[in-house]
N, C-alpha and C positions, 0 to 999 in steps of 0.2 A: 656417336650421337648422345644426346644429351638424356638421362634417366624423363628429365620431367618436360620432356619435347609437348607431349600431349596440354601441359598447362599453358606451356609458351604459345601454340597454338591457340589456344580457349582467348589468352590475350590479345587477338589477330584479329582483324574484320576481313579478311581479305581469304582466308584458306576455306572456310565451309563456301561463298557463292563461287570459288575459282573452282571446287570439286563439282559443286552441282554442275555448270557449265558441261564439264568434263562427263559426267555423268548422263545428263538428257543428249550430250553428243551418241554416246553408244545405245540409248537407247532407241535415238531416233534411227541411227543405223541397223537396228533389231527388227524396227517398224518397217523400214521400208524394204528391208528381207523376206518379212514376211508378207507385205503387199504384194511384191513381186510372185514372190511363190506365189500364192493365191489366183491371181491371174495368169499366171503361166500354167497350173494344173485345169483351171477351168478353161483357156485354150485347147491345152493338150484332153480333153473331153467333148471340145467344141460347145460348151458351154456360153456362147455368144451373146445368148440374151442376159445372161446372168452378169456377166462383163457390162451391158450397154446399161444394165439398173444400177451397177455400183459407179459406174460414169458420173448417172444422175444425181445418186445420192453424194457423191464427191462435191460435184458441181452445187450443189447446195449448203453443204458444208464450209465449201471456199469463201462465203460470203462471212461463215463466224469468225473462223479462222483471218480473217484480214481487220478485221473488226477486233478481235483477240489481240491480234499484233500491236493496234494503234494504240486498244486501250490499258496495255500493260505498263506502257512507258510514264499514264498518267498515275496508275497504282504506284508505281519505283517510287515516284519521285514524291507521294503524299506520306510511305512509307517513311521517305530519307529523311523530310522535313516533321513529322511527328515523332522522329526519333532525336535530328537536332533540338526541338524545342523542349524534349524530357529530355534531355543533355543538360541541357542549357539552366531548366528551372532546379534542376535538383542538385546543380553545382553549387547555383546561388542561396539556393536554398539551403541545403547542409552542408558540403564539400566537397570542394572540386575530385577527393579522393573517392567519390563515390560515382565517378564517369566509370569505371574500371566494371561497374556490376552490370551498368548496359551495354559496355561492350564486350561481356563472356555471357550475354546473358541467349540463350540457345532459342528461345523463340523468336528473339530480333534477328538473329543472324538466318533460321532456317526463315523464316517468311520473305525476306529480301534475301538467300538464293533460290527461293521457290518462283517468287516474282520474277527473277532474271534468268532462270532457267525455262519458264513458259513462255516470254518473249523471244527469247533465244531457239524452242522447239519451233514456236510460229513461223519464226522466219525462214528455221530450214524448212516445214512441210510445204511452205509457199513456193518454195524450189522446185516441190517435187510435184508441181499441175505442169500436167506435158500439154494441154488444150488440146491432145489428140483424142478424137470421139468414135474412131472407125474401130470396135473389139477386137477384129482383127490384127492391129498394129500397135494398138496400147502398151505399151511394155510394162507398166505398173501402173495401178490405181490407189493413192495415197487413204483406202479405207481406216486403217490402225491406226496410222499415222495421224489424223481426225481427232478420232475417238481419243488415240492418246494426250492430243493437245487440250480435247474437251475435259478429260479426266484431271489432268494439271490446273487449269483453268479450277475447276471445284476443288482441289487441295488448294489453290489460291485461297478465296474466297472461307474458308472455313480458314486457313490460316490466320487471315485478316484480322475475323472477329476475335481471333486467341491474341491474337498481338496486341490488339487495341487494349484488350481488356489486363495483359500482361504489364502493357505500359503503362497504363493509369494506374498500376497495384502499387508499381515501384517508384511510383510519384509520391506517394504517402509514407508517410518516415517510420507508420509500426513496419512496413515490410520492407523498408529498405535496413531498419535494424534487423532487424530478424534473418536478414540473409545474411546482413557483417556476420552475426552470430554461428551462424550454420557454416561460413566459410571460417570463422575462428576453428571451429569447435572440431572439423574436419581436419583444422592442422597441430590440433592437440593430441589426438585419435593417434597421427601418423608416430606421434614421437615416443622413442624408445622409453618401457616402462622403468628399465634400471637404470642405474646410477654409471656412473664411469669405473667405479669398484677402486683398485691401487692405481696412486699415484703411476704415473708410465715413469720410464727411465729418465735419464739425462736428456736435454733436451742435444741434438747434435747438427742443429743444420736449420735453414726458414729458405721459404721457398716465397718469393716476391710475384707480384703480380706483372703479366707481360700484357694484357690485353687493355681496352680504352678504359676511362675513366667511368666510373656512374657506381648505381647503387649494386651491391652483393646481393644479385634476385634470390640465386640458390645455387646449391652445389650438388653434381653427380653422388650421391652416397654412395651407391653401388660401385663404381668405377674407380672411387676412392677405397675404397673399403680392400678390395680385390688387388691394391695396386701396391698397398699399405702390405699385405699378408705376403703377396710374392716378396717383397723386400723382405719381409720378417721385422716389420717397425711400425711404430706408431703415427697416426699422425694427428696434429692437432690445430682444427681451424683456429687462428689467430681473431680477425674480425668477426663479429655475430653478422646472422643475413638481417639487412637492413641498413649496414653502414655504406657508406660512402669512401670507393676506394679510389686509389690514381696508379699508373703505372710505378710498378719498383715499392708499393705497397708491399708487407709479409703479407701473404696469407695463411700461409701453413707452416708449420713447423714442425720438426723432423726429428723423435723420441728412438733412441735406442738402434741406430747405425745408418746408414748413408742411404739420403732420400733417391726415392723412386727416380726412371730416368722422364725428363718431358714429354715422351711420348707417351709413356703411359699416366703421365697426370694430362694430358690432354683433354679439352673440352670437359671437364670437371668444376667448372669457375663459370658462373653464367652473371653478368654483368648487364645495367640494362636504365634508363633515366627513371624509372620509380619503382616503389615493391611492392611485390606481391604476397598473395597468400601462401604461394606453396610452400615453403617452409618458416617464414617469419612471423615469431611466434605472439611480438607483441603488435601486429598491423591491425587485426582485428579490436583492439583496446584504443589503440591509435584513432582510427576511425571514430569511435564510437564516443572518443574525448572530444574529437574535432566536432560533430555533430551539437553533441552538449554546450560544447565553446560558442561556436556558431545560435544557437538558441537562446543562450546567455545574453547576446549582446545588447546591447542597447538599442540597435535598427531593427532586432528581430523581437527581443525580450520574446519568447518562450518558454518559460521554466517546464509545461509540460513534457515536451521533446525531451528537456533534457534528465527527467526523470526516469523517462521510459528508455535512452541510455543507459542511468543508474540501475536499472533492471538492470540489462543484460549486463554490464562493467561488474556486478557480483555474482550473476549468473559464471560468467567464464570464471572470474576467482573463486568463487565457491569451486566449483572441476578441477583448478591447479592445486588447489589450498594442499594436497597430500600429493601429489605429484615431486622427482628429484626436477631441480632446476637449478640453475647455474652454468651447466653443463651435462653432457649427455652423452654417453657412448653405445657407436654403431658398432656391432661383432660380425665377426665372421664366422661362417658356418661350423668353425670349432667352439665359439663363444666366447673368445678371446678378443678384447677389445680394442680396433683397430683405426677408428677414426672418434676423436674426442670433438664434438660441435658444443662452444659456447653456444649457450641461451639464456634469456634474460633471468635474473633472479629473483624471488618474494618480494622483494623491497623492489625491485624494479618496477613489476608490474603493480604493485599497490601503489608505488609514487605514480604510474601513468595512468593509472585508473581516477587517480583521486586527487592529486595535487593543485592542478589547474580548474577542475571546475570546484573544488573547493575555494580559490582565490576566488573565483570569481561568479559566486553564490551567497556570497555575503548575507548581499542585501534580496536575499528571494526564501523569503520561509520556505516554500514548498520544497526548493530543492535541497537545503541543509536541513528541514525533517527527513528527507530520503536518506542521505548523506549518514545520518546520526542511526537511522536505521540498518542501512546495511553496513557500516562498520561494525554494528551489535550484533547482528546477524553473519559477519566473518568471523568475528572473535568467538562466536559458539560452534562453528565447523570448524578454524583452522585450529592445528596441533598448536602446543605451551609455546617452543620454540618460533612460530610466525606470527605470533599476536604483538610483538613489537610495533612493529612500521603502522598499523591498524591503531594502538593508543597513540602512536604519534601522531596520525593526522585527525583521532577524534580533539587533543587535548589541541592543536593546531585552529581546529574548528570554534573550537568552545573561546577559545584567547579570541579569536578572529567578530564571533559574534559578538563578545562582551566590551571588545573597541569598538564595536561601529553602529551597534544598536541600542543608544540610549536608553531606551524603558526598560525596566525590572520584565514588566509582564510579556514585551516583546520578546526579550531574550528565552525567557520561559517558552513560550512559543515555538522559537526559530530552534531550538534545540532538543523539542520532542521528537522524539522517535516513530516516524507513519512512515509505510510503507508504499503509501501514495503519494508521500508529498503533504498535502495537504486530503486527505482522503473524504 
């Protein structure tokens, strides 16, 4: 099984309402356990009358409970269409790569299988009215079973209002940044704080990709790591997670004697049509460019949007600014280093932070005052050695404004340093 199963899930619409299902199954079967008992001990006391009031009280129940059933189906379906249409607007509206946050996002998912597990509990307790009224013959009275479906029915209902209010949060782009961010910043957390230390030996062997084509989501570390040590070798991912591989692709390659056997690289390779966060380290940047792009444009022209990316695009380089990148090595429980993972380098992520909406911020004071800002504002965190790529895209900036904006005082302008933009 795969180390990061649980992410690959979070990516699924389909495993949290397939478990609830599974779930109000056993518990409905719990309920009508203890129905039973319940009437079978008040029998065995001869407790008759006490049988012929829970009858009634059932029978009066049966009326919500059918009521419940019809009007769950119309809850599902108000549910599915207010989640298509914040699909829908926040693709258009920032990027399509930002579908990816409503569907791991845990309130949409539990509220539609709370919906379809209350529909699903109604229609088994509707099973269990036997219309027999005689105490003595009863063989269960769906009392629990009631209550339980009334009890669901109010976790609906209270869900509802979470959802609604969840959705309209993630329609508005300071919390849809804010969450790229948090899921960046969680895959920064995870990464090894040392360096790779020595060069590893000779390279002695590559190991080619056998499975379909698509993007490198992420790789078993653990499985790799363990699999690396029993050989007594190295090993080192060829592609970074984010590229795009085809069958007969390297992906790893084989330092210091004869690679592991297929079975134990087995299921270490997770492949998949787009990336994720769980290990890619520059998807959070990516996004948050695409965002700014998208804002940029001439159909949408909002350079605020795309400042409030500029937050965060220095927020996250300010955290890497002293971080090792390039590569990265995972150890083994001795501390000998066993799996070497490219990942992007200083210059990578400053080109992907800054490049593109630098091109095309030209003509927007607000956002190349930002722009002029937080390059001034990296160059005072980052160490002597990373201030490079940082003067190449302010001195890039400055060339770029002084072609395309004729006035002296314009320019002056467009190449102060605010931290708002225009503040």
């Amino acid at each position: 099984m795969l180390s990061p199963l649980r992410e690959h899930l979070r990516d699924t619409f389909w495993f949290a309402p397939s478990a609830a299902l599974v779930l109000v199954y056993v518990l409905w079967q719990l309920a009508y356990w203890l129905d039973t008992a319940i009437v079978d001990e008040l029998q065995r006391q001869r407790e008759y009358d006490a049988v012929s009031e829970l009858i009634g009280v059932v029978d009066d129940l049966k009326t919500v409970i059918t009521t419940v059933s019809s009007a769950m189906m119309t809850f599902i379906g108000v549910v599915f269409s207010i989640s298509l249409v914040a699909v829908q607007m926040a693709s258009g509206q920032f990027t399509p790569r930002v579908v990816r946050i409503f569907v791991r996002s845990r309130i949409t998912k539990l509220t539609f299988a709370v919906f379809l597990a209350t529909f699903a509990l109604s229609l088994l307790v509707l099973t269990s009215y036997s219309g027999v009224t005689d105490p003595k013959l009863v063989d269960s009275v769906p009392i629990a079973q009631s209550l339980l479906t009334i009890g669901m029915v109010t976790l609906s209902l209270l869900l509802f209002i979470a959802y609604v209010n969840a959705t309209l949060r993630l329609m508005r782009v300071g919390h849809v940044v804010d969450r790229i961010t948090a899921e960046a910043f969680r895959v920064v957390q995870k990464m090894p704080q040392g360096g790779v230390g020595e060069e590893p030996a000779a390279e002695s062997g590559q190991i080619g990709h056998s499975g379909r084509a698509g993007v490198l989501r992420d790789v078993n570390i653990a499985r790799l790591v363990r699999a690396a040590r029993r050989q007594g070798v190295v090993l080192r991912l060829i592609p970074r997670i984010g590229d795009f591989v085809v069958p007969g692709t390297p992906v790893l390659a084989v330092h210091g004697g004869r690679a592991p056997s297929r079975g134990a690289l087995g299921y270490t390779v997770s492949v998949g049509v787009e990336r994720t966060f769980h290990q890619d380290l520059g998807f959070g940047l990516r996004q948050l460019c695409d965002i700014a792009l998208r804002a940029l444009s001439p159909a949408v022209n909002d350079p605020t949007t795309a400042v409030q990316c500029l937050d965060r695009i220095v927020q996250l380089l300010a955290e890497l600014a002293h971080r090792p990148l390039g590569a990265v090595g995972h150890r083994d429980r001795r501390g000998a280093v066993r799996l070497v993972q490219p990942v992007p380098s200083w210059e990578d992520l400053v080109d992907l932070g800054f490049t593109e909406i630098r091109i095309y911020a030209v003509g927007s004071p607000q956002v190349t005052r930002r722009i002029v800002a937080a390059l001034d504002e990296l160059l005072r965190l980052a160490p002597e050695q990373r201030r490079p790529p940082l003067l190449r895209h302010r001195a890039l900036l400055v060339h770029a404004v002084e072609r395309d904006v004729p006035e002296a005082a314009e320019r002056a302008f467009a190449l102060e340093a605010d931290r708002q933009g225009i503040g």
